[in-house]
RODO-550795 format. One record per residue (C-alpha): residue number from 1; residue in one letter; x, y, z. Coordinates in steps of 0.02 Angstrom, whole numbers. Example, Ala and Ser with C-alpha at 12.3 -4.5 7.8 and 13.67 -1.06 7.14 Angstrom:
> 1|a|615|-225|390
> 2|s|684|-53|357
***
This chain:
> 1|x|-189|-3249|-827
> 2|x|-137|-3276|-1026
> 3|x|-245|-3146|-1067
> 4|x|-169|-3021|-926
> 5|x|13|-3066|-997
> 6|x|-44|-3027|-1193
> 7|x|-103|-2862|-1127
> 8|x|70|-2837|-1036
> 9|x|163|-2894|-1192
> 10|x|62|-2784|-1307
> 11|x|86|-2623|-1183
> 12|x|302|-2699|-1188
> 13|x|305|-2690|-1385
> 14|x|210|-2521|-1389
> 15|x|346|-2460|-1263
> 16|x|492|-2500|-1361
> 17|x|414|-2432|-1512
> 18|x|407|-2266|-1422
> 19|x|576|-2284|-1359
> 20|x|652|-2314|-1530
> 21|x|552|-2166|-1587
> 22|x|617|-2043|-1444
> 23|x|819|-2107|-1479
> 24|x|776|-2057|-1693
> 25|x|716|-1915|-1627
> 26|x|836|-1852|-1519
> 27|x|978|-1930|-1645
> 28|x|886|-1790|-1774
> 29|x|892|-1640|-1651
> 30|x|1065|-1674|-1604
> 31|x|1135|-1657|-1776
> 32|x|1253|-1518|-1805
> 33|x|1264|-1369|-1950
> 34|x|1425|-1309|-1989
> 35|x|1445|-1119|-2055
> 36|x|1605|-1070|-2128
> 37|x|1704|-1016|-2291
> 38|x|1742|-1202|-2329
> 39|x|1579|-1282|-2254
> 40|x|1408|-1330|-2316
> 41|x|1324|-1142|-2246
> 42|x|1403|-985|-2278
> 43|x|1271|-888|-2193
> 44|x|1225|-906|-2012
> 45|x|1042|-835|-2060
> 46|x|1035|-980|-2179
> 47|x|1092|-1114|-2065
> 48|x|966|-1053|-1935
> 49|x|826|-1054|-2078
> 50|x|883|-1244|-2116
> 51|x|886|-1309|-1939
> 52|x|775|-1410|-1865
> 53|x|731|-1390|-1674
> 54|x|871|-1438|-1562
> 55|x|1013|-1430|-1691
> 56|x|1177|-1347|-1657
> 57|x|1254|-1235|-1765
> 58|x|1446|-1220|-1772
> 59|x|1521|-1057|-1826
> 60|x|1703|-1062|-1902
> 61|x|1808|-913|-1859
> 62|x|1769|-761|-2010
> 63|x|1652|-603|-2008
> 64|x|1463|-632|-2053
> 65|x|1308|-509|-2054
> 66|x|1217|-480|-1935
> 67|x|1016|-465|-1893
> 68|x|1037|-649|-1855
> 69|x|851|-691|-1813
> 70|x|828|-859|-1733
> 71|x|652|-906|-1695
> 72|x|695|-1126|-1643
> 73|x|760|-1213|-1497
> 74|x|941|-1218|-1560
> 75|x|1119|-1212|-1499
> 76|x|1231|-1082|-1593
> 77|x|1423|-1085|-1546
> 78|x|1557|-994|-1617
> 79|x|1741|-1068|-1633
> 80|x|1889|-940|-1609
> 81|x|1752|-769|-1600
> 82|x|1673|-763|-1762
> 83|x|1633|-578|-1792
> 84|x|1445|-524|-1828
> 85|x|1436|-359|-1904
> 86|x|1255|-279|-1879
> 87|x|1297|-149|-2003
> 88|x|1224|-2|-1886
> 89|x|1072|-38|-1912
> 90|x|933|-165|-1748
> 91|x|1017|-309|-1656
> 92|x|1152|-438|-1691
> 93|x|1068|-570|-1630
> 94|x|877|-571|-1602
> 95|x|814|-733|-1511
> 96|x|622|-771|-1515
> 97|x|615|-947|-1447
> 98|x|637|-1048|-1290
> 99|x|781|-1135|-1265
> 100|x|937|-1061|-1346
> 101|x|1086|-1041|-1322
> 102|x|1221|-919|-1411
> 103|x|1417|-940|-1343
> 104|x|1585|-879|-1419
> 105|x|1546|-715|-1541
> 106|x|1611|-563|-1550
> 107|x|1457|-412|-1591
> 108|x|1505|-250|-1673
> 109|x|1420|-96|-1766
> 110|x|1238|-127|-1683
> 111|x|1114|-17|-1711
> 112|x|1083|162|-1603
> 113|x|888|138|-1599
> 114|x|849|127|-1395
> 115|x|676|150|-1435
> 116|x|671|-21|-1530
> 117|x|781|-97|-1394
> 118|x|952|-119|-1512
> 119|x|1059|-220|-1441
> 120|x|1208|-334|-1445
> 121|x|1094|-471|-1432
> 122|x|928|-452|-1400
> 123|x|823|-575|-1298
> 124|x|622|-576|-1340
> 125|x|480|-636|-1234
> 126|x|503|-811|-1291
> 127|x|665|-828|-1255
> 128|x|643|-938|-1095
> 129|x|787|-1030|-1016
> 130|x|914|-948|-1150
> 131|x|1086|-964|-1122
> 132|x|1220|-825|-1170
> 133|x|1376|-863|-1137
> 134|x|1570|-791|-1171
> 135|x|1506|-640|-1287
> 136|x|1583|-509|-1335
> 137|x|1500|-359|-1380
> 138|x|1609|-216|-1416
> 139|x|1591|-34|-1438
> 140|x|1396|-58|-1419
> 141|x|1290|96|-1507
> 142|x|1142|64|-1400
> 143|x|1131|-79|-1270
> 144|x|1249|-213|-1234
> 145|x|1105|-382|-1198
> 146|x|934|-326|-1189
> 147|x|807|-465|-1085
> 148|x|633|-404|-1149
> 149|x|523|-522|-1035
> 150|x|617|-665|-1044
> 151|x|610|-789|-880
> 152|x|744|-910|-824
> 153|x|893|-836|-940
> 154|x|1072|-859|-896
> 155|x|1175|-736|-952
> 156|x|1368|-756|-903
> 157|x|1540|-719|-930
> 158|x|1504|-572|-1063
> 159|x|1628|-450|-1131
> 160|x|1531|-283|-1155
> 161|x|1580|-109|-1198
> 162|x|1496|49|-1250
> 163|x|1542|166|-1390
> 164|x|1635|295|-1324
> 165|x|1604|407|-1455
> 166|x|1410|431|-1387
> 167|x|1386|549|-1264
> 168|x|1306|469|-1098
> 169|x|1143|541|-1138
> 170|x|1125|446|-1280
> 171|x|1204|257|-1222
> 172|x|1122|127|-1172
> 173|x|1124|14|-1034
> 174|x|1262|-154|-1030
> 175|x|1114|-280|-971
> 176|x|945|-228|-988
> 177|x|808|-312|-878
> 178|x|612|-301|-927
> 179|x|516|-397|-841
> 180|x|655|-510|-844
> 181|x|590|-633|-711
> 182|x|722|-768|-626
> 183|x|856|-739|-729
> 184|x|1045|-741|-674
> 185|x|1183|-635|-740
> 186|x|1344|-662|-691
> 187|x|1522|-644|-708
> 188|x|1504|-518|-825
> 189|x|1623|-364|-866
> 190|x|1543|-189|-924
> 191|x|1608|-51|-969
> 192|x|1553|140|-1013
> 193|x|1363|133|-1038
> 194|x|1251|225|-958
> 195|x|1225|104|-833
> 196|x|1297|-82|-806
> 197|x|1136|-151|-753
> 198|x|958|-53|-772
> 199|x|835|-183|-668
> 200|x|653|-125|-712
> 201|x|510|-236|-661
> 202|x|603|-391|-640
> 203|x|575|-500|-473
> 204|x|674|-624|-423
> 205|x|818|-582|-535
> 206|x|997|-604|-481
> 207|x|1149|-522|-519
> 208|x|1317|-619|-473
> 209|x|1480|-567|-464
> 210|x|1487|-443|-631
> 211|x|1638|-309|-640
> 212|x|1567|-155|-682
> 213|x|1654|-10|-709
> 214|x|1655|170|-807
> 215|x|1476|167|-809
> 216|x|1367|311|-743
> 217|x|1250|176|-645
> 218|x|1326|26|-586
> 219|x|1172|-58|-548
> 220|x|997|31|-593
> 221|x|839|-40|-475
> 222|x|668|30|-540
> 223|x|519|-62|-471
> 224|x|591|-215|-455
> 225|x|563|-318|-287
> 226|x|646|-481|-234
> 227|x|798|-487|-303
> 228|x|983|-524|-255
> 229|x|1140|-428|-312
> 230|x|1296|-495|-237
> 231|x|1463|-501|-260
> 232|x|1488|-386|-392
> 233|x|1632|-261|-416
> 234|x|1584|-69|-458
> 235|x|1699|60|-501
> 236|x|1722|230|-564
> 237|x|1542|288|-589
> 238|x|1425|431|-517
> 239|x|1331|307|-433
> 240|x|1357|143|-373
> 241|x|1210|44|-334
> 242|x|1030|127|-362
> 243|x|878|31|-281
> 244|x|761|145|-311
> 245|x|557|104|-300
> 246|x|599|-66|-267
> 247|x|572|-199|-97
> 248|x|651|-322|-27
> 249|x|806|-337|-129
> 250|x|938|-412|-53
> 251|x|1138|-326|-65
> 252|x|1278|-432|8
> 253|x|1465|-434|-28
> 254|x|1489|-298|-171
> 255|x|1618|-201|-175
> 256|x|1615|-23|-244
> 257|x|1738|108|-274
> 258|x|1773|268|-335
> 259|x|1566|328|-354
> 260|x|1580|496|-372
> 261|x|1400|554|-295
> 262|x|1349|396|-214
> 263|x|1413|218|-173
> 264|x|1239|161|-136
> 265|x|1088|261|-180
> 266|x|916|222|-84
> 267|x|762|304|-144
> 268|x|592|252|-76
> 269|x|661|65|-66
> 270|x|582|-54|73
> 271|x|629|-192|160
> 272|x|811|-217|80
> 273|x|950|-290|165
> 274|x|1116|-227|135
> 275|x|1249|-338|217
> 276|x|1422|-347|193
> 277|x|1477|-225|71
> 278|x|1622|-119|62
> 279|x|1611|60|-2
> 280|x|1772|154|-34
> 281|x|1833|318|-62
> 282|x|1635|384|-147
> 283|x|1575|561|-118
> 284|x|1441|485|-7
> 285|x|1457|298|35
> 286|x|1268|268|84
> 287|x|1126|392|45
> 288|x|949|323|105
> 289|x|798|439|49
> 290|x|626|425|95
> 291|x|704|220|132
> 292|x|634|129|289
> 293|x|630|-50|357
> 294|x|777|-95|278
> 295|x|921|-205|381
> 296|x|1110|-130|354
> 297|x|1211|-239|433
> 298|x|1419|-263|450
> 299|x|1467|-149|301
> 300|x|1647|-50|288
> 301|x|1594|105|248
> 302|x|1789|196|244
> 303|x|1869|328|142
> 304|x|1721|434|87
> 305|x|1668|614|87
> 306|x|1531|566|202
> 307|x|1497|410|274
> 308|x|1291|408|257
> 309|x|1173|544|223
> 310|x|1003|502|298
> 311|x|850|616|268
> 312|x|684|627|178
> 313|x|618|537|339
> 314|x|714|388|313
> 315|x|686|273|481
> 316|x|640|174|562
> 317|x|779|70|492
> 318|x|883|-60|587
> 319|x|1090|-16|569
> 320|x|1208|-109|671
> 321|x|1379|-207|654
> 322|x|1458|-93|507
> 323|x|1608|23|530
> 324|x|1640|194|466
> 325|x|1798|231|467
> 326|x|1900|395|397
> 327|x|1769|457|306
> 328|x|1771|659|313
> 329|x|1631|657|399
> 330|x|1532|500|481
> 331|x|1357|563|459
> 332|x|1249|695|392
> 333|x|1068|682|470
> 334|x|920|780|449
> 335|x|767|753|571
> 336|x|673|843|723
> 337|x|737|684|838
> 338|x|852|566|886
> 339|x|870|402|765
> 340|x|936|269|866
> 341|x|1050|154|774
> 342|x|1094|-4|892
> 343|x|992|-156|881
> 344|x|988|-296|1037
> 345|x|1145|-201|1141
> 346|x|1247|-213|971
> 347|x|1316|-48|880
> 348|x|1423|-10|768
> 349|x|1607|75|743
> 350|x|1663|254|715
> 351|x|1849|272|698
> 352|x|1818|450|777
> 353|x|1726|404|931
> 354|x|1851|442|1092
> 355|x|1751|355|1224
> 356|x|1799|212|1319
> 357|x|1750|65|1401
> 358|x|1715|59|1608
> 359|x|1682|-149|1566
> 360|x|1828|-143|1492
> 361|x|1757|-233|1325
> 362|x|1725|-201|1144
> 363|x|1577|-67|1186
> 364|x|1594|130|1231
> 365|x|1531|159|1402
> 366|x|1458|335|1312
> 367|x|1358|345|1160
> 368|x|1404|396|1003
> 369|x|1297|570|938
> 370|x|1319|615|755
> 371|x|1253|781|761
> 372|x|1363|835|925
> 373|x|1439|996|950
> 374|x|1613|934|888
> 375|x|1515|891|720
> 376|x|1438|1060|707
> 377|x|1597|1133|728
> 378|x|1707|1003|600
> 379|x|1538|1044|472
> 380|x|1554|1244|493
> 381|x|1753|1242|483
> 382|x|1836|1082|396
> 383|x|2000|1130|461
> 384|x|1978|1087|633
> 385|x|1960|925|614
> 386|x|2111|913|564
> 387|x|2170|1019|705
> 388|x|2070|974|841
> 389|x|2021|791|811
> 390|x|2041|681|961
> 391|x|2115|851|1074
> 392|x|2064|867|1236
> 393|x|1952|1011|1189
> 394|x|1857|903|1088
> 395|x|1840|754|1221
> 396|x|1784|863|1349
> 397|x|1647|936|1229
> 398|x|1567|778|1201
> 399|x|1578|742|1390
> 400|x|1479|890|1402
> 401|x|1343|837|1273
> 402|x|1333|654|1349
> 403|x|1312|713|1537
> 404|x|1191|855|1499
> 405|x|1076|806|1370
> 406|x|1012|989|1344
> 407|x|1155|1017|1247
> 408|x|1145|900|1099
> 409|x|1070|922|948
> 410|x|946|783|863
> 411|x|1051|644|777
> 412|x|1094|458|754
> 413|x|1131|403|925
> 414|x|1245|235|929
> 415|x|1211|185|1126
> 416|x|1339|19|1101
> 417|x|1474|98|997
> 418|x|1616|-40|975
> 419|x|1800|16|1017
> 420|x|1866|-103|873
> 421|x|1809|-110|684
> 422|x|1691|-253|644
> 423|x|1808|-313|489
> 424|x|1990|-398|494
> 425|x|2129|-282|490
> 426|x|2183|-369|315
> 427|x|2029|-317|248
> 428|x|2028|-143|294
> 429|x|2222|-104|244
> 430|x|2174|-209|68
> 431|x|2033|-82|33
> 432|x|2125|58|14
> 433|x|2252|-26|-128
> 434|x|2195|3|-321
> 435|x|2117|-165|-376
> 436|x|2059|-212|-208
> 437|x|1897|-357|-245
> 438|x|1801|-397|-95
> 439|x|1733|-551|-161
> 440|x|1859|-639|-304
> 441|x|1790|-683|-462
> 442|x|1879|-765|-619
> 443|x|1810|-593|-684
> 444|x|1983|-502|-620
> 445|x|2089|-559|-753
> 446|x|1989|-485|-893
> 447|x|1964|-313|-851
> 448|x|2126|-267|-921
> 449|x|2053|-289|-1087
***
């Protein structure tokens, strides 16, 4: 029994030696560097150099050089947005460790090398779980925050902006991804790069509620499977949302507007599901090539050139619960068939169907053909829809096609079309005012900037 309580006593001491060794420890790697004209550092290179791992390093407000390398576990914050020059020439920040974390500086003059991944600040394989916070990198000469093979980074609430003085060609991309594995990036606003987001190889990766506008590509998907973009504000690009080579990525409540070409762009992508979204006044607000066994579900599609363009043998997919409404024209279909698009006696709503209900409920007792007569004819001459739309001419043609089937053409067939929209009136007035945000973010009061 003695013995037994010697043995716990010795294992009691040993424990509090350890203890008292872990709170010096910790005491050491909290201590804190300060960088400034009055302070011991005047370089932030230096100050990184002298740190130990887990030190922060305060930055007083001033301008400093850049082709800050930091290779520790450390905490670097800036007070009022230092400035770090990078003097046109590689990154402003390079970090090469696990467990950073760089908040509050302002980036300018980075290098124009995309081959050697220039960049605001550039995150290395090692960079696990860092932390990038209230940036801002301005008039960027290559890419705004490049992630090459970091996991686990956060990367939020980011102020970036291309050079405008670069043709597109030759701009990089606001947030890079390579191999950029569960890493979240959100609330950020980008501006005038090539694209906002270029997503290549990196599963599992989620972009949250970033403003992204005046880029060519809003968001860039190359071969890049799992991942979740939601929320997120586009605007004024080409294209809107790219998943291109890529499965099982998951859209939901973005909002995009003004795409020129395309709001969202589907080439040989599998298994996605696109929920939610609203795309507004875009040349084409969904175009799905070579894209099956994907889910699109309760989207406002309203305002566009053309609603969806489906070809490239792009079904089976399962479509149901959206509503296209006003675009010029609802559908344009290629195929040798009909493509049903109904799922479990739901359909969707097209704000130029004219048929009616016998049940006298939210579903069209007659189906809804894309690629009808009264199509063919609004395709050939534009005009008559605007002459013709909803006349009696037209009504009785599409009797025709629905009662003899020898007359119709192969096309998306809706057998459930609704008679009312599938979003709230508030929402579909709201989308058609400047500024309109389907999802609010704390984002919106920064894009003036």
């Amino acid at each position: 029994m003695f013995k037994n309580h010697k043995i716990f006593i010795n294992i009691f001491i040993d424990f509090l030696f350890l203890l008292f060794f872990l709170i010096l420890q910790g005491t050491a790697n909290s201590k804190t560097i300060y960088v400034g004209k009055d302070k011991p550092f005047h370089s932030i290179q230096n100050a990184v150099n002298s740190a130990n791992n887990g030190n922060t390093i305060i930055v007083s407000n001033g301008e400093y050089s850049g082709n800050i390398y930091i290779n520790k576990p450390l905490t670097l914050i800036g007070k009022n947005s230092p400035v770090i020059n990078a003097l046109l020439k590689g990154s402003g920040i390079t970090v090469d460790a696990k467990n950073v974390t760089v908040k509050g500086f302002k980036i300018i003059n980075t290098g124009n090398n995309l081959a050697k991944m220039d960049a605001g600040i550039l995150l290395r394989q090692k960079a696990r779980f860092a932390v990038i916070e209230n940036n801002y990198v301005i008039n960027s000469n290559s890419n705004g925050i490049y992630v090459d093979g970091a996991f686990f980074t956060t990367v939020k609430n980011n102020f970036i902006t291309s050079s405008r003085k670069i043709q597109y060609g030759n701009r990089g991309y606001g947030i890079y991804l390579w191999n950029a594995q569960y890493g979240v990036f959100e609330e950020n606003l980008i501006k005038y790069f090539v694209g906002g987001f270029y997503v290549v190889s990196s599963p599992n990766s989620y972009l949250l509620k970033n403003a992204i506008i005046h880029n060519y590509y809003g968001t860039h998907y190359m071969f890049s499977n799992h991942d979740i973009v939601a929320g997120n504000f586009v605007k004024d690009t080409v294209d809107g949302l790219a998943l291109m080579y890529s499965r099982h990525i998951l859209a939901v409540l973005n909002t995009v507007v003004n795409a020129k070409h395309k709001g969202f762009l589907f080439n040989q992508s599998y298994y996605d599901t696109i929920v939610s979204n609203v795309v507004i006044k875009s040349g084409k607000g969904m175009d799905l090539y070579n894209t099956v066994h994907c889910k699109i579900i309760h989207n406002l599609v309203i305002n566009n050139k053309i609603g969806m363009h489906i070809w490239g043998g792009s079904f089976p997919n399962i479509v149901y619960n959206n509503s296209f409404i006003n675009n010029i024209f609802q559908i344009k279909f290629l195929a040798h068939s009909d493509v049903y698009w109904d799922y479990k006696g739901k359909g969707n709503y097209w704000s130029d169907y004219n048929g009616f209900s016998m049940k006298k409920n939210n579903t069209g007792s007659l189906p809804y053909r894309s690629n009808s007569i009264s199509s063919y004819i609004y395709w050939k001459y534009p005009i008559a829809k605007l002459l013709l739309s909803g006349s009696p001419v037209i009504q009785t043609l599409q009797f025709i096609e629905n009662s003899f089937p020898i007359f119709t053409i192969p096309g998306i067939v809706d057998r459930y079309p609704y008679l009312n929209p599938t979003f709230p009136k508030k929402i579909m007035i709201n989308s058609t005012k400047e500024g309109f945000f389907y999802v609010k973010t704390g984002i919106k009061q920064r894009m003036g900037k």
